[in-house]
C-alpha positions in Angstrom: -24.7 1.2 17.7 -23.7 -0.6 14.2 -21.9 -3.9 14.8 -18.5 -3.6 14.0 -16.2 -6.6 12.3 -12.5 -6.6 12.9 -10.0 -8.7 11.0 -6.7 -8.3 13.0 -3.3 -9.4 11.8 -1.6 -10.5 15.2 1.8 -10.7 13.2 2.0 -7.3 11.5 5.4 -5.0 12.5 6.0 -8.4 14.6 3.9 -8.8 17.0 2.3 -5.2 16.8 -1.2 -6.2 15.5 -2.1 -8.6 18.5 -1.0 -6.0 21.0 -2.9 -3.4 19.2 -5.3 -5.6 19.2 -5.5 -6.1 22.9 -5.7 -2.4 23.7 -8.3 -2.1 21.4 -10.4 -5.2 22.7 -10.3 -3.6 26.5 -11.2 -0.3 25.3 -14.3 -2.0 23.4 -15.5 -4.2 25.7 -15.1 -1.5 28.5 -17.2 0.9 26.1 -19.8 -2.2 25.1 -19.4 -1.3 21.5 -20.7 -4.5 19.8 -17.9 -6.8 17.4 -16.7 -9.8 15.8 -13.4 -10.0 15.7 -11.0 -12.5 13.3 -7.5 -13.0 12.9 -5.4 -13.6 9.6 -3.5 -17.0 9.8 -1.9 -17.0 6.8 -0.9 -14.6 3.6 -3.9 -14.3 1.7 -6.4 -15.2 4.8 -7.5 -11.5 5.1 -9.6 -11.6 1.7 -11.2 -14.5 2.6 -12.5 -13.2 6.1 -13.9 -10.2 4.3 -15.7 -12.2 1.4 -17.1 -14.3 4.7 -18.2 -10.9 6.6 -19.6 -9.8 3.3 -21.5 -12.9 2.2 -23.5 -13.0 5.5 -23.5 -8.8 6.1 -25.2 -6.7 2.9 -24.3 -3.9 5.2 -21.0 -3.7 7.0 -18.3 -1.8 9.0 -14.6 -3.8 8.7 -12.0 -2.1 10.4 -8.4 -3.2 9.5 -6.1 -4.2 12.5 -2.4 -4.4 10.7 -0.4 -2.7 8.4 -1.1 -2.0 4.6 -0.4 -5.1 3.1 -3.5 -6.2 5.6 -5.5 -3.6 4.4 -4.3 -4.6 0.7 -5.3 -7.8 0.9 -8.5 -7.1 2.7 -9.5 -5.0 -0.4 -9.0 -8.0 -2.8 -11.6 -9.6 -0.8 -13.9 -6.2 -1.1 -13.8 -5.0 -4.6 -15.7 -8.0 -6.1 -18.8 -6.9 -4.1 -19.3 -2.9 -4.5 -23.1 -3.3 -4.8 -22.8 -3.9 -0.8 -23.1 -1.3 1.5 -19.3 -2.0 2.8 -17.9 0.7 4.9 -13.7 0.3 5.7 -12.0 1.2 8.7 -8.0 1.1 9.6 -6.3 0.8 12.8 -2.6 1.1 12.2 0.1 -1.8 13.5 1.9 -2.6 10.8 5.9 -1.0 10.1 5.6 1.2 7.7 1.4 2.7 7.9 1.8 4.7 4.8 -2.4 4.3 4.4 -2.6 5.5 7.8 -0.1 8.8 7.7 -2.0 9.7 4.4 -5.4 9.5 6.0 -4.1 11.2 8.8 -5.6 8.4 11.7 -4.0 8.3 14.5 -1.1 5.5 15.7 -2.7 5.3 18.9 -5.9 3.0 18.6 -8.6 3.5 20.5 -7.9 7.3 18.7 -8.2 5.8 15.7 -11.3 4.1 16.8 -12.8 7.0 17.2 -12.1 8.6 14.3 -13.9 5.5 12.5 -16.9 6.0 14.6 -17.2 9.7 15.0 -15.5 10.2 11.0 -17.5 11.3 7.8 -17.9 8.8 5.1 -15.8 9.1 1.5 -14.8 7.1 -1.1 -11.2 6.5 -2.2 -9.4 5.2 -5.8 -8.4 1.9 -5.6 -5.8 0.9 -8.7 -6.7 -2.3 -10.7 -3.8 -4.5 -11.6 -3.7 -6.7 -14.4 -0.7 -9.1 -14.6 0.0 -12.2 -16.1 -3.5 -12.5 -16.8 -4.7 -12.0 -12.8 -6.7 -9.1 -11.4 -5.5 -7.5 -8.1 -5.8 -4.2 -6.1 -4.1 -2.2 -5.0 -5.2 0.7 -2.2 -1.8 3.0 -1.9 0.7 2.6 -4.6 2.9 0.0 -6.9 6.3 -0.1 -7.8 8.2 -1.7 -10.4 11.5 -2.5 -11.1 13.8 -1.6 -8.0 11.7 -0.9 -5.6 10.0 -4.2 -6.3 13.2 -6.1 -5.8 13.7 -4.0 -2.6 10.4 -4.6 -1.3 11.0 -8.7 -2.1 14.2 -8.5 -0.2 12.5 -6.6 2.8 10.1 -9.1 2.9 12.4 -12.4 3.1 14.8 -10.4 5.4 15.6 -10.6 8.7 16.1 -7.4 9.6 12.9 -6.3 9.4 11.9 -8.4 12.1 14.7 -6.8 14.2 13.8 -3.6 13.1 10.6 -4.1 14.0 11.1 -5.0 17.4 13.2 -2.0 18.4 10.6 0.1 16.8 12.9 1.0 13.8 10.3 -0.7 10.9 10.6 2.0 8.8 13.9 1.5 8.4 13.6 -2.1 6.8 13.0 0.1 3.5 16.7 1.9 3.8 18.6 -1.5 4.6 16.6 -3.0 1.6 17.5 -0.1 -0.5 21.4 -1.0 0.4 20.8 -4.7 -0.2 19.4 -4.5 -3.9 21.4 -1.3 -4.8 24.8 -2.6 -6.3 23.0 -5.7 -8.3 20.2 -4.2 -9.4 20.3 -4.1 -13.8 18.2 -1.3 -15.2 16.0 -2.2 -17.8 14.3 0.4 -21.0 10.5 0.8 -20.3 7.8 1.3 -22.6 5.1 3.0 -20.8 1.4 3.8 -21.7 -0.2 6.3 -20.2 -4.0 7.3 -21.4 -3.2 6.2 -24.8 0.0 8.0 -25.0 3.5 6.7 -25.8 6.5 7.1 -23.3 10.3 5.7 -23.8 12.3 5.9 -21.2 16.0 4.2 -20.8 18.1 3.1 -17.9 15.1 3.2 -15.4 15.6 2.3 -11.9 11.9 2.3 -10.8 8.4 3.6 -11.9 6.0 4.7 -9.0 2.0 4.7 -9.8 0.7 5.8 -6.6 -2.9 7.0 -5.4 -1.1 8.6 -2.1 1.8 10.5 -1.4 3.7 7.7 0.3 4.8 4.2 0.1 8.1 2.2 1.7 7.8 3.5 5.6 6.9 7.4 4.6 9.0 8.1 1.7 7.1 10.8 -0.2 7.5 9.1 -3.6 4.6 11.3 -5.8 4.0 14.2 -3.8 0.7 15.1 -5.6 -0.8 12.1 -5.7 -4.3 12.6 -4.5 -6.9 9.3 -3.9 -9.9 11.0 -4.7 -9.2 12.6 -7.9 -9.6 9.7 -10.4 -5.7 9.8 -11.4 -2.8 8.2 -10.4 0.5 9.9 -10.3 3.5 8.1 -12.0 7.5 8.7 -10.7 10.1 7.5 -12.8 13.9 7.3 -11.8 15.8 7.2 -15.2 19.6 7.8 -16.4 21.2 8.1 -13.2 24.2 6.3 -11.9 24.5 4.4 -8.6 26.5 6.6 -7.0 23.7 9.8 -8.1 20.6 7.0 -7.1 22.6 7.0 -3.5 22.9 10.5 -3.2 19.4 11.2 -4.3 17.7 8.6 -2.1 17.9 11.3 1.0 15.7 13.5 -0.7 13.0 11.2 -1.3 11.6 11.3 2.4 10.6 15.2 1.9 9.5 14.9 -1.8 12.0 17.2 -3.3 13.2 14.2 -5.7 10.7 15.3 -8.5 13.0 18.1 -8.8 15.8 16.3 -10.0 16.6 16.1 -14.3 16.6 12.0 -13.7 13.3 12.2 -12.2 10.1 12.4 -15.1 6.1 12.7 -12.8 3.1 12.4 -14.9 -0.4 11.6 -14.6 -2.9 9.4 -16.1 -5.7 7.2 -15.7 -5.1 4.5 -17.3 -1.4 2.8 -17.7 0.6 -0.3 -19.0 4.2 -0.9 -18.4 6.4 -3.1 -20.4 9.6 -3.5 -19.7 13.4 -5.2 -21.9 13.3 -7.7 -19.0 10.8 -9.0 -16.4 11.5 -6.9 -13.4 9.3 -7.3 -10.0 6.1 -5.3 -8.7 5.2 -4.9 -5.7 1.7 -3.6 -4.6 1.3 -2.0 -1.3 4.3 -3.5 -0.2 3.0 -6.8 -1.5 4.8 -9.0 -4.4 2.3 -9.3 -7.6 4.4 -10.8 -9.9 6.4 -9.4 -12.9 6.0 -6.9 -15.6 4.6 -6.5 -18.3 1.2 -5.2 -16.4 -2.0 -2.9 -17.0 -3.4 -0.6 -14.5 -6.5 1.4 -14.4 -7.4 3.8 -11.9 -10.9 2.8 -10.4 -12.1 6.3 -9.0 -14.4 6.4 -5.9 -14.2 2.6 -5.7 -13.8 1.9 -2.3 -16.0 3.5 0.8 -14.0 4.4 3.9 -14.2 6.4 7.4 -12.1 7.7 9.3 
């Protein structure tokens, strides 16, 4: 049986990735698959464990233990070597699992175990970011603008921790979206998109995502497909605070793209400049500020499940 290298966030959805963790090792040990097992001790520690597992393994199977910023940042550490033979796995535990509810693996682990073991092979789009003169990645979707600013406040807050320890993570998103709401300042955006011009004013928040959902399972671009080379792009433009509020509902089952103040396109390759700097967020993860380039790297990233 292939050898199988975990990297395991012990602090994702607070606390969730060590006790997923522990189920997982039992179930292991008690069906003698071989692994190596590491845990993250700090932000950014996940890319370095893979580049370690990948500079001593040509050929490898990492499975993810934590939420999607882990995974996130455990493809920073992949996408600089695609000429290995690198084969990615995910075991939900973080609070929001948008990766996971895309892929359609199961929240109970040693299930989603074996869907790695037993699953087919593909190979996903992974979105290359380009801002302030750094390269990142980026495995679900970005936002820009308010959902940046929300995701930044989630991330400093407090109540996601509480929420996360009475099993309401997903709710972090909704409390963040209250939080940012009434200070937020719109800003005009200039947006590129395979060579071709758009202007849009008062924009609350551009989407560019490779799967349907992002923020805890709001289904932000609805046809947003990872293996089709494109990226779908949501824009929330010309709306009021009071409409953004009563919109926000409508978000969680997709029917938002509906809406007049709602423009969904689709393009491979995109830059975003914006009247003010304005925050990004990738996978839930701050990246910096606008302005910023992304292209659409199809079949970039092998995975199983």
């Amino acid at each position: 049986m292939q050898h199988l290298w975990f990297i395991i966030n012990p602090i994702s959805g607070n606390g969730k990735g060590k006790k997923t963790w522990d189920q997982l090792q039992r179930h292991l040990d008690a069906k003698q698959i071989p692994y190596t097992c590491f845990f993250t001790e700090r932000e950014g520690h996940a890319a370095g464990i893979a580049q370690q597992i990948i500079s001593e393994q040509v050929d490898a199977d990492i499975v993810v233990v934590g939420g999607d910023g882990t995974i996130q940042n455990v493809a920073q550490g992949i996408m600089p070597y695609k000429d290995h033979s690198i084969t990615l796995g995910f075991i939900p535990a973080g609070s929001g699992n948008d990766y996971g509810k895309a892929m359609g693996i199961s929240r109970d682990p040693n299930e989603a175990l074996h869907q790695f073991l037993s699953g087919q092979e593909r190979q996903i789009d992974v979105a290359r970011v380009k801002v302030d003169h750094r390269l990142s990645y980026a495995v679900n979707a970005l936002g820009i603008g308010f959902d940046g600013e929300v995701a930044s406040a989630v991330n400093q807050s407090r109540y996601k921790k509480w929420l996360n320890l009475i099993g309401l993570g997903k709710l972090s998103y909704v409390f963040g979206f209250l939080q940012v709401l009434f200070n937020y300042r719109t800003v005009s955006a200039e947006i590129h998109i395979d060579g071709n011009k758009h202007q849009y004013d008062g924009v609350w928040l551009i989407a560019v995502a490779n799967i349907p959902y992002y923020g805890g399972g709001m289904h932000i671009c609805p046809g947003a497909d990872n293996t089709d080379g494109m990226f779908q792009i949501c824009m929330v433009h010309g709306i009021s605070r009071l409409k953004l509020l009563l919109l926000f509902p409508s978000v969680f089952a997709g029917r938002h793209i509906h809406h007049p103040y709602v423009s969904v396109l689709s393009g491979k390759h995109v830059s975003i400049k914006t009247s003010h700097p304005v925050a990004i967020h990738g996978d839930g993860e701050i990246l910096g500020q606008t302005p910023l380039e992304l292209n659409c790297l199809h079949q970039a990233l092998r995975i199983r499940c």
